[in-house]
C-alpha positions in Angstrom: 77.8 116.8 126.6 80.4 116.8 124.1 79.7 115.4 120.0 82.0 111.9 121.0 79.7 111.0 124.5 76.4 112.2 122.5 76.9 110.3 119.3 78.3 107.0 121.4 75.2 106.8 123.8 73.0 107.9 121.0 74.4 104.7 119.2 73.9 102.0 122.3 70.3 104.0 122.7 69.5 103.0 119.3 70.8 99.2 119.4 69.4 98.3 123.0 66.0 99.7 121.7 66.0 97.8 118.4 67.1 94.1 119.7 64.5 92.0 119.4 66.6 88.8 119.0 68.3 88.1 122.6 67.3 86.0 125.3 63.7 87.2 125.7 64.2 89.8 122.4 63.2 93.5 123.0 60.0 95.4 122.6 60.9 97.8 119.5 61.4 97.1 115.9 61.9 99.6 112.8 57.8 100.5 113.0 58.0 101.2 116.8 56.8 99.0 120.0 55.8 95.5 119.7 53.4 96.2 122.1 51.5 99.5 123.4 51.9 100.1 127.3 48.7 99.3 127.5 49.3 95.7 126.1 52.2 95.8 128.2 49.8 96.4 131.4 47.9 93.1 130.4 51.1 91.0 130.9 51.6 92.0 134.0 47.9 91.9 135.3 47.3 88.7 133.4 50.2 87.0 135.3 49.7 88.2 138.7 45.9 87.6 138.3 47.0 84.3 138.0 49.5 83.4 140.2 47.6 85.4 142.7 50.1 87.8 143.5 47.5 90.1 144.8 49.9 93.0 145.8 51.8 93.0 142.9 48.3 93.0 141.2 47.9 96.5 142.4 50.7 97.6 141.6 49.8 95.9 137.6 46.2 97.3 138.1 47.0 101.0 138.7 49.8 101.2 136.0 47.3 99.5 133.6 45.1 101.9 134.3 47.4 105.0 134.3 48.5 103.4 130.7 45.1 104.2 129.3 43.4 100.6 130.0 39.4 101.5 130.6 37.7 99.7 133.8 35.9 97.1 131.7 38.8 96.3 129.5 40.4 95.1 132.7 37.2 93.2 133.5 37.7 91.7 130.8 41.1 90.6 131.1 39.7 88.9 134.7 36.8 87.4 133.2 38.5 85.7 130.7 41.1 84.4 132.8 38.5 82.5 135.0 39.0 80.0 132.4 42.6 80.1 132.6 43.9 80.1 136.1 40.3 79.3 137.9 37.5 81.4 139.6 39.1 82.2 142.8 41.9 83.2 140.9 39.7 85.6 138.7 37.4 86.8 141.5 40.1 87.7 144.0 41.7 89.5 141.0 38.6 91.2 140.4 38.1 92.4 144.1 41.4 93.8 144.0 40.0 95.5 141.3 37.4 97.4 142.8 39.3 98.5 145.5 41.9 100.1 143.7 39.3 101.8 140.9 37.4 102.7 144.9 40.7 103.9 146.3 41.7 105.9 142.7 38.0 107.6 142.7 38.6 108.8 146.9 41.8 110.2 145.5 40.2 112.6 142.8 41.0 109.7 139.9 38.2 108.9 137.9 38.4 105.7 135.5 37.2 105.8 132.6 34.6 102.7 132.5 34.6 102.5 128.7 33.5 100.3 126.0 30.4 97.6 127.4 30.4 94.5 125.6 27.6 94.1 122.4 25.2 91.4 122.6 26.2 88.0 121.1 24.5 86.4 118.4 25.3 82.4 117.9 24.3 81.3 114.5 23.4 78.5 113.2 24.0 77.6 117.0 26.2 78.4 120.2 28.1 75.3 120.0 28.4 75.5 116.3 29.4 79.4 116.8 32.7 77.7 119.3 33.5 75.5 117.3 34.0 77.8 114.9 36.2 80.3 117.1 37.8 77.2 118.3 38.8 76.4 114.8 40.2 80.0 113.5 42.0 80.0 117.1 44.1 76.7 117.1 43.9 76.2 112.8 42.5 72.5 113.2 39.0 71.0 113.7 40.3 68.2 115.3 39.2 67.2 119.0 41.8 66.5 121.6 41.9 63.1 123.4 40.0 64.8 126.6 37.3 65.8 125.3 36.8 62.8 123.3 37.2 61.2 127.2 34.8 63.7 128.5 32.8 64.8 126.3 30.9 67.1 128.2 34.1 69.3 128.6 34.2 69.8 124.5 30.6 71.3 124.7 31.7 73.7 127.4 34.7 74.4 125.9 33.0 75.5 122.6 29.5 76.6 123.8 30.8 78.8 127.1 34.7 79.4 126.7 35.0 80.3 122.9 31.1 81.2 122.4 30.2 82.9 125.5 33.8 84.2 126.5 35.5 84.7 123.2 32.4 86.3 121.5 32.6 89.7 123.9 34.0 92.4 121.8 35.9 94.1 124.3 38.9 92.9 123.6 39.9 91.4 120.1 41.9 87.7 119.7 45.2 89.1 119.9 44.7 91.0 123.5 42.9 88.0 124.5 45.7 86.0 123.9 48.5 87.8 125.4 46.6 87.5 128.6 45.8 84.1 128.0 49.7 83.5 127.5 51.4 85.6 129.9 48.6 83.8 132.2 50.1 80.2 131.7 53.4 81.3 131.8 53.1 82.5 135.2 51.6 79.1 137.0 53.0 75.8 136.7 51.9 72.4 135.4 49.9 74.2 132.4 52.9 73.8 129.9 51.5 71.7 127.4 48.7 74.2 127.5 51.2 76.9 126.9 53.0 75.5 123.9 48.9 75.5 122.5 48.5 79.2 123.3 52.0 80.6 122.1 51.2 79.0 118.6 47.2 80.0 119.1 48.8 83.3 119.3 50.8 83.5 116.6 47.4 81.7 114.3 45.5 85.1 115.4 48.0 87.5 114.7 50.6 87.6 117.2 54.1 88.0 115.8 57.3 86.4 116.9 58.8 89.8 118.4 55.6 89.9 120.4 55.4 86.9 121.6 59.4 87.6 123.2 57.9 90.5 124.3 55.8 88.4 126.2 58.4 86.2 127.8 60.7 89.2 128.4 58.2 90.9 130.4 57.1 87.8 132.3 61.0 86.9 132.9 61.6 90.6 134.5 58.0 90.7 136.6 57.4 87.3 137.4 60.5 85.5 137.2 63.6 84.3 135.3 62.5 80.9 135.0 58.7 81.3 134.1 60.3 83.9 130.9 62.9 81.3 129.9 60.5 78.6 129.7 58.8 80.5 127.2 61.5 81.6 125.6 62.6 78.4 125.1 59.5 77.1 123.4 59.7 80.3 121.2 62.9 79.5 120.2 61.2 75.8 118.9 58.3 77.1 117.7 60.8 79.8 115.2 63.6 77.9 115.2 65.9 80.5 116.6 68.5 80.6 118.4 68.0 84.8 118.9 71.3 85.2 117.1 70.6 88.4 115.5 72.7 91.0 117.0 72.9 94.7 116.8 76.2 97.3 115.2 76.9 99.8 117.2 80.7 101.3 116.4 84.0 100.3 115.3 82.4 96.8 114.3 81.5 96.2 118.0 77.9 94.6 118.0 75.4 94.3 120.7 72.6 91.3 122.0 70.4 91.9 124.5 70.7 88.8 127.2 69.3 87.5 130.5 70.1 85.5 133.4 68.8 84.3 136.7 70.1 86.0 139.8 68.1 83.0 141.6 64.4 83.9 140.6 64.5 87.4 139.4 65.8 88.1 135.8 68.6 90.2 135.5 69.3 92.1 132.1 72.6 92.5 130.1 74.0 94.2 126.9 76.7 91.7 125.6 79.1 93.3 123.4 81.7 91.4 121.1 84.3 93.0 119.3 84.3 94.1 115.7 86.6 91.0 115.0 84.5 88.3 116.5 84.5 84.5 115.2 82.3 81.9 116.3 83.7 79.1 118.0 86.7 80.7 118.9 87.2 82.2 123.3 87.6 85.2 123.9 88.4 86.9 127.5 85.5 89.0 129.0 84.5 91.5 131.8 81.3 91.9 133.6 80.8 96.0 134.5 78.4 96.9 137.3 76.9 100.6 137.1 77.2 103.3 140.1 74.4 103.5 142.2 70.9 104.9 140.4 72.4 104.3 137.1 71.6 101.9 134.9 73.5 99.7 131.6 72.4 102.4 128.9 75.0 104.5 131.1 78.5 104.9 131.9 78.8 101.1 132.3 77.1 100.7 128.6 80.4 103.4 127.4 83.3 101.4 128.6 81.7 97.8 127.6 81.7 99.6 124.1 85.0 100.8 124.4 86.6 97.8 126.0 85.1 95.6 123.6 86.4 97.5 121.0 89.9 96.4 122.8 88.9 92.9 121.5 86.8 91.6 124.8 83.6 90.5 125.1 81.7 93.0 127.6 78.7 92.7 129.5 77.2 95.4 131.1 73.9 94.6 132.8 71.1 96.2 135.6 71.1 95.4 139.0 68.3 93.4 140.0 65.0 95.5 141.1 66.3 98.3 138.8 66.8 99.4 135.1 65.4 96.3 132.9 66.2 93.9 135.6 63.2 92.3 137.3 62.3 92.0 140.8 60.1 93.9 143.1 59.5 95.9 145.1 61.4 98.1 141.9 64.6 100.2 142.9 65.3 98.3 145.7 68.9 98.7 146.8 70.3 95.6 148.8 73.7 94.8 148.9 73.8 91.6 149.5 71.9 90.7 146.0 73.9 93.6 144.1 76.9 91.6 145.2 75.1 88.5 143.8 74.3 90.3 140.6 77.8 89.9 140.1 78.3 86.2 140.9 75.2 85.4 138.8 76.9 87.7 135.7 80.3 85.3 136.5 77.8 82.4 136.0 76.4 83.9 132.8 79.6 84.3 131.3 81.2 81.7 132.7 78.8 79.0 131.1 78.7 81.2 127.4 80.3 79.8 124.4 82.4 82.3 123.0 83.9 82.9 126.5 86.9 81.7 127.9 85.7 80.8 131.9 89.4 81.6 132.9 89.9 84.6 131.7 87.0 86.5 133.2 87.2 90.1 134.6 85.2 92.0 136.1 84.9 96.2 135.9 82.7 98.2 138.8 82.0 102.3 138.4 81.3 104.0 141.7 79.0 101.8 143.7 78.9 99.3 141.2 83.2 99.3 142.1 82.5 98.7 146.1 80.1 95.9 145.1 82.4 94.2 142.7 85.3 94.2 145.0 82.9 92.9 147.7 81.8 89.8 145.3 85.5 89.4 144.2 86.5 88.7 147.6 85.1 85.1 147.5 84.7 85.0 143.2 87.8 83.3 142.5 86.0 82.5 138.8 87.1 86.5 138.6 90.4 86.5 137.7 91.3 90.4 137.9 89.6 93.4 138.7 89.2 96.8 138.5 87.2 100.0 139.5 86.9 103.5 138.2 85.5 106.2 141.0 84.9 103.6 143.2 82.3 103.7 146.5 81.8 101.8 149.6 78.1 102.5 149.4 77.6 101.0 152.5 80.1 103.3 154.1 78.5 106.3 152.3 75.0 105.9 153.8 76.0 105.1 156.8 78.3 108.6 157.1 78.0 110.9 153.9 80.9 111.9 151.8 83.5 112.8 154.0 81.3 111.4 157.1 79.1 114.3 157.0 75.8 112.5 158.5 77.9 109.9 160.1 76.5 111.8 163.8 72.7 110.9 162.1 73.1 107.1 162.1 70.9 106.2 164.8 68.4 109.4 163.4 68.0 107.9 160.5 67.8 104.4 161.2 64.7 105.3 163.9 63.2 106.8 160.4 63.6 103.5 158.5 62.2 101.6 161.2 59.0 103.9 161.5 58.4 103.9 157.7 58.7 100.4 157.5 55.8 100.0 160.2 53.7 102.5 157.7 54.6 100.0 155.1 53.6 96.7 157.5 50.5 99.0 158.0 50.0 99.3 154.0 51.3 102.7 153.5 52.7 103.4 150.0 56.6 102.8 149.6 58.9 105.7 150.4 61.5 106.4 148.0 64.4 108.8 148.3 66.5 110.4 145.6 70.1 109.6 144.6 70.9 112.9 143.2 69.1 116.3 143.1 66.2 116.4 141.1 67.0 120.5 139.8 69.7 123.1 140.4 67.1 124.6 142.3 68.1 122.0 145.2 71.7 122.0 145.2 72.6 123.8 148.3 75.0 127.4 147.2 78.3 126.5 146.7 78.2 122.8 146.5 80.5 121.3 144.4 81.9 117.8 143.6 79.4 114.9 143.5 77.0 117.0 144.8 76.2 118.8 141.7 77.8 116.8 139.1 75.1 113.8 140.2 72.7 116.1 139.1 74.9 117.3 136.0 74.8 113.9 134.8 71.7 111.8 135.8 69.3 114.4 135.7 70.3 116.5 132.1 71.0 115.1 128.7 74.4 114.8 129.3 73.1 111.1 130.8 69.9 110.8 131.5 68.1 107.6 130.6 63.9 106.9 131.4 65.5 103.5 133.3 67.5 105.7 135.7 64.8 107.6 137.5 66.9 108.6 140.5 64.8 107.1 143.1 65.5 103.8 145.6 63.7 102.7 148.3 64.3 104.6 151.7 64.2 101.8 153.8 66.9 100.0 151.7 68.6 102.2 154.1 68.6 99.6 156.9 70.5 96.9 154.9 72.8 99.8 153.3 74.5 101.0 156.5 75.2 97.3 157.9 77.5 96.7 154.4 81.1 97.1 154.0 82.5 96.8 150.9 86.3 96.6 151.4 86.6 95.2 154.7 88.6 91.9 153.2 89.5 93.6 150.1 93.0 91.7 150.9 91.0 88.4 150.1 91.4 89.6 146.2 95.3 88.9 146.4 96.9 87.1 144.7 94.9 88.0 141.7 95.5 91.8 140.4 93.4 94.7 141.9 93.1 97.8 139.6 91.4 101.4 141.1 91.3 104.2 138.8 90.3 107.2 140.0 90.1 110.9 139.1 92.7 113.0 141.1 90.4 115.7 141.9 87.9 113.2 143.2 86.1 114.1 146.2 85.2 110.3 147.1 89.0 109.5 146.0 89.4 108.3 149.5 87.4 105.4 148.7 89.6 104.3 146.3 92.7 105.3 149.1 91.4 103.1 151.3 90.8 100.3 149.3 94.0 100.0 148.2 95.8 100.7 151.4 94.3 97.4 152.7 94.7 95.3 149.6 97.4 93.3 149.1 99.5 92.8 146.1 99.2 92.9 143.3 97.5 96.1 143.4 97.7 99.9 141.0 96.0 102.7 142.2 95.8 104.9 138.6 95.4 108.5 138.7 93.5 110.7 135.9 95.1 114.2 136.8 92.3 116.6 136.4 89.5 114.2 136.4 86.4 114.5 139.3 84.5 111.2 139.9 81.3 111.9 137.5 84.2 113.3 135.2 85.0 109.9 134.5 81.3 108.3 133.5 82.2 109.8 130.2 84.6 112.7 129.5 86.1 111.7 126.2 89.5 112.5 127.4 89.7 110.9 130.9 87.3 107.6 129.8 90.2 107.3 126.9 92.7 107.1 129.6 90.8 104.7 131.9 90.6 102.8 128.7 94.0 102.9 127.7 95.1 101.5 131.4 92.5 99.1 131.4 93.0 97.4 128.2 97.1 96.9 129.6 95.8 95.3 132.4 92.7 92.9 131.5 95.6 91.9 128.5 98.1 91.3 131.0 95.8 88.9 133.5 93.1 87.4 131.5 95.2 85.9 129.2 
C-alpha cells in the first residue's frame, strides 16, 4: 500500500480505537482496553443469561470460554445472577452451561475448571458481615423503604445476597458488577435498580469508560434501546454529553456514534470538518461500505476526505457486521442493508449540526447497489452517488459477467438443505467473500478476483472487523434482490456513478445509468479497476475532486 493510504488508515485506526466519548464511548484509552475479552465475555453471558436468550447464550458461553474465562468463573457469573434476573433464569443458564463445557470436552476441548471458591468467615456475624458489603457497595448505610416494609427481605438481602453471594472470591466487586449491570440492562422494569448498580459500579471501582463499555456492548448484542438506556443514565450520572471527539487529519475530527436500525444498534464514525462551529448546519453524506468490508475501510477514506471538503460524513457498519450489532453476526440481507441506510438518513437527519435538506448519500461497490435501492423511495436523500458500484443481488444470483448464472437452482437446493441442518441445530455455514490466500486464486485470474484478495486479505486493507465471511444461506434472500430495477424513481434528484474504466463490474454502473433518468453523470477514472478505487491515492483524489462538485452543487 502506498505511504498516503497507510498513514490515512493508520490515522482513522488510531481515532476509532481511542474514542471513548460517543454514543456508547469505545473500549480503548491511552493504557489499553477498558475491559479484557474476558470481561467482555461476562457482558454478553450476563445479558443473555438474563433475558434468557438461551442460543445466543451459547454462542456468549463458548466465546467466554475461548477468551480465557475458567468453568467456575462462569458459574459464578450464573450463580450470582440468580439474584438478579431469578432462578429459572440462572438455572437454565447454567444447563446451557454444561452442555456446551459436555459438547467442548466430546470435541477434544478441555476447560479449565479453575479457581474453587474459599470458605467464608462472617464475623462478628453474617448479617452484620452484609451489611457491611452492602455498605462499601452502594456508600450509604441507610435502608431503602422495602425493606423497612418487609423486613424480612433486608435480612436476606444482607445475610444471603451480599454475605453468602458476595463473600465467594471467585470473582472480585468489579466483575461482579459488570454482570450484575449488563444483567439489568438487558430485562425491563428493573430500571430504578439499574441507575443503583451503574453508580454501585462506579463506588467499587468501575470507571466511566467502562461503564460505556458496558452499554456499548449491550447496545450491539442485545439491542439499541437496552444500550441507550444506559447510556443515557451514564450521561446523568457524568454529566456528559460524550462530546469529546477525536483529530484525525487536516483538522477533520472523528466521534464514534450509534443508532437504531429498529432493535439492533448500528455503528457510525461521524466526521466534521476541520472548520466546524457549533450551532451552525452543515450538509452531510451517509457512505455505505462494499460487501465484507467494514467503516475502518474504504468508506472510512472518503468520509475523511469528503469531510475535509467541509461536509459532515458518516460512515457506519451494516447491521450483523463490523461493530454493528445483530445476530446471527455477518448476516447479509438486503432488505435491512437497504434499511441501514434509511435509519443513517434518520440519524442525520435528526442531528444538530446537520442540515436535514441537504443530505447525501455515498455507496462503494455493494454498499452503491444498496444505496441506490434505499434512494429509490428516500426522498430525505437529496443526491447521490456511487463509486464501483454492485447490484449484489444480481451478482449472486449470476457471477461477474453471469458466470454461475446456469447454477441458480444448484445453489439455491444447497441453501435450502443447509438451512434444514441449521433447523436441525447444525453449526452456521459461512462462505468467503474473497480468497482467503493466493494459493486459491484460480491461474490467471485477474480483476476482482484477485484484487478482493489484494485488499481485504493483506495490509494494504485488512481490518480484524472484516473477516471475509457471511452467512451462506443469506444466499436465499441475496438472489431475490434487485438493486436498480427502479433506479429511474431517483429522478429528479441527481444520480452520480463513478467508476474505474478498466472495471470489470463497470457494467453495473452501465446499467444503472442507462435506466436512470435525468439528471444523471456516469464519471470515468481512466486506468482505474474497481478495488483500484477503495484507495489508490490518485484515483480516490479524483473521485473526490468529482464528488465534492457535485454534493456542492445539490446539497446546498
Amino acid at each position: 500500500m502506498k505511504l498516503f493510504n497507510r498513514k490515512l488508515i493508520t490515522m482513522l485506526l488510531i481515532a476509532t480505537g481511542n474514542i471513548c466519548a460517543m454514543a456508547y464511548g469505545q473500549q480503548q484509552d491511552s493504557s489499553g482496553k477498558a475491559f479484557t475479552a474476558k470481561q467482555e465475555s461476562i457482558v454478553s453471558i450476563a445479558a443473555f443469561t438474563a433475558n434468557g436468550e438461551q442460543a445466543y447464550l451459547k454462542t456468549a458461553l463458548i466465546s467466554g470460554l475461548d477468551a480465557g474465562l475458567s468453568v467456575n468463573e462462569i458459574k459464578e457469573v450464573l450463580i450470582q445472577l440468580y439474584a438478579y434476573a431469578g432462578f429459572p433464569r440462572s438455572l437454565n443458564a447454567i444447563n446451557t452451561l454444561e452442555g456446551v463445557v459436555k459438547e467442548r470436552k466430546e470435541k477434544g476441548i478441555n476447560d479449565a475448571d479453575g479457581k474453587e471458591s474459599s470458605p467464608a468467615s462472617f464475623k462478628p456475624s453474617k448479617f452484620e458481615y452484609g451489611k457491611a458489603v452492602q455498605t462499601k457497595l452502594t456508600g450509604s448505610t441507610a435502608t431503602g423503604s422495602a425493606q423497612k416494609f418487609v423486613p424480612v427481605i433486608d435480612t436476606f438481602l444482607k445475610e444471603h445476597l451480599f454475605a453468602d453471594v458476595f463473600s465467594r472470591d471467585i470473582l472480585d466487586y468489579e466483575n461482579r458488577e459488570i454482570a450484575t449491570i449488563s444483567a439489568l440492562a438487558s430485562i425491563s422494569g428493573v430500571e430504578g435498580q439499574l441507575r443503583s448498580h451503574l453508580n454501585v459500579g462506579r463506588n467499587v471501582g468501575l470507571s466511566e469508560l467502562q461503564l460505556r463499555a458496558i452499554a456499548f456492548i449491550i447496545a450491539t448484542k442485545v439491542g439499541w434501546q437496552q444500550g441507550n438506556m444506559v447510556s443515557g443514565y451514564l450521561d446523568d450520572m457524568f454529566k456528559s454529553q460524550d462530546n469529546r471527539a477525536i483529530a484525525t487529519a487536516n483538522g477533520v475530527t472523528v466521534r464514534k456514534v450509534t443508532f437504531p436500525n429498529r432493535n439492533i444498534a448500528v455503528v457510525g464514525n461521524l466526521f466534521f470538518p476541520g472548520d466546524f462551529e457549533k450551532g451552525k448546519k452543515y450538509p452531510a453524506i451517509l457512505i455505505g461500505h462494499p460487501a465484507g468490508g467494514v467503516k475502518e475501510q474504504t468508506a472510512g477514506i472518503y468520509a475523511q476526505k469528503l469531510a475535509e471538503q467541509g461536509f459532515i460524513t458518516l460512515a457506519f457498519d451494516a447491521s450483523y457486521q463490523g461493530e454493528s450489532g445483530g445476530e446471527p453476526r455477518f448476516l447479509e440481507d438486503p432488505a435491512v442493508r437497504v434499511e441501514d441506510f434509511r435509519a443513517a438518513t434518520d440519524y442525520l437527519s435528526t442531528h444538530p449540526s446537520v442540515d436535514e435538506n441537504s443530505i447525501g448519500v455515498l455507496g462503494i461497490c455493494a454498499g452503491g447497489g444498496f444505496a441506490i435501492k434505499a434512494a429509490e423511495t428516500e426522498h430525505r436523500l437529496k443526491a447521490v452517488a456511487t463509486i464501483s458500484m454492485v447490484d449484489l443481488g444480481q451478482l449472486r444470483r449470476e457471477g461477474l459477467a453471469g458466470v454461475l448464472k446456469s447454477q441458480i437452482q444448484q445453489r439455491l437446493d444447497e441453501v435450502g438443505k443447509q438451512r434444514t441442518k441449521e433447523a436441525n441445530g447444525e453449526p452456521v455455514k459461512y462462505t468467503n467473500y474473497v480468497f482467503n490466500s493466493p494459493g486459491e486464486i484460480p491461474a490467471g485470474a485477474t480483476g476482482m478476483y484477485k484484487e478482493g484478495y489484494e485488499y481485504y486479505r493483506t495490509p494494504r486493507g485488512q481490518h480484524p472487523n472484516s473477516q471475509n465471511k457471511y452467512v451462506f444461506t443469506s444466499l436465499d434472500k441475496l438472489m431475490n434482490f434487485s438493486a436498480i430495477d427502479h433506479v429511474e424513481l431517483i429522478s429528479p434528484r441527481p444520480l452520480l456513478l463513478i467508476v474505474g474504466k478498466e472495471a470489470d463490474s463497470r457494467y453495473f454502473s452501465d446499467d444503472a445509468f442507462a435506466r436512470a433518468a435525468e439528471p444523471k453523470q456516469l464519471f470515468e477514472v481512466v486506468g482505474a479497476s474497481h478495488i483500484d478505487m477503495y484507495d489508490k491515492p490518485g484515483y480516490v483524489s479524483q473521485a473526490v475532486n468529482k464528488m465534492t462538485e457535485f454534493f456542492r452543487q445539490y446539497l446546498k
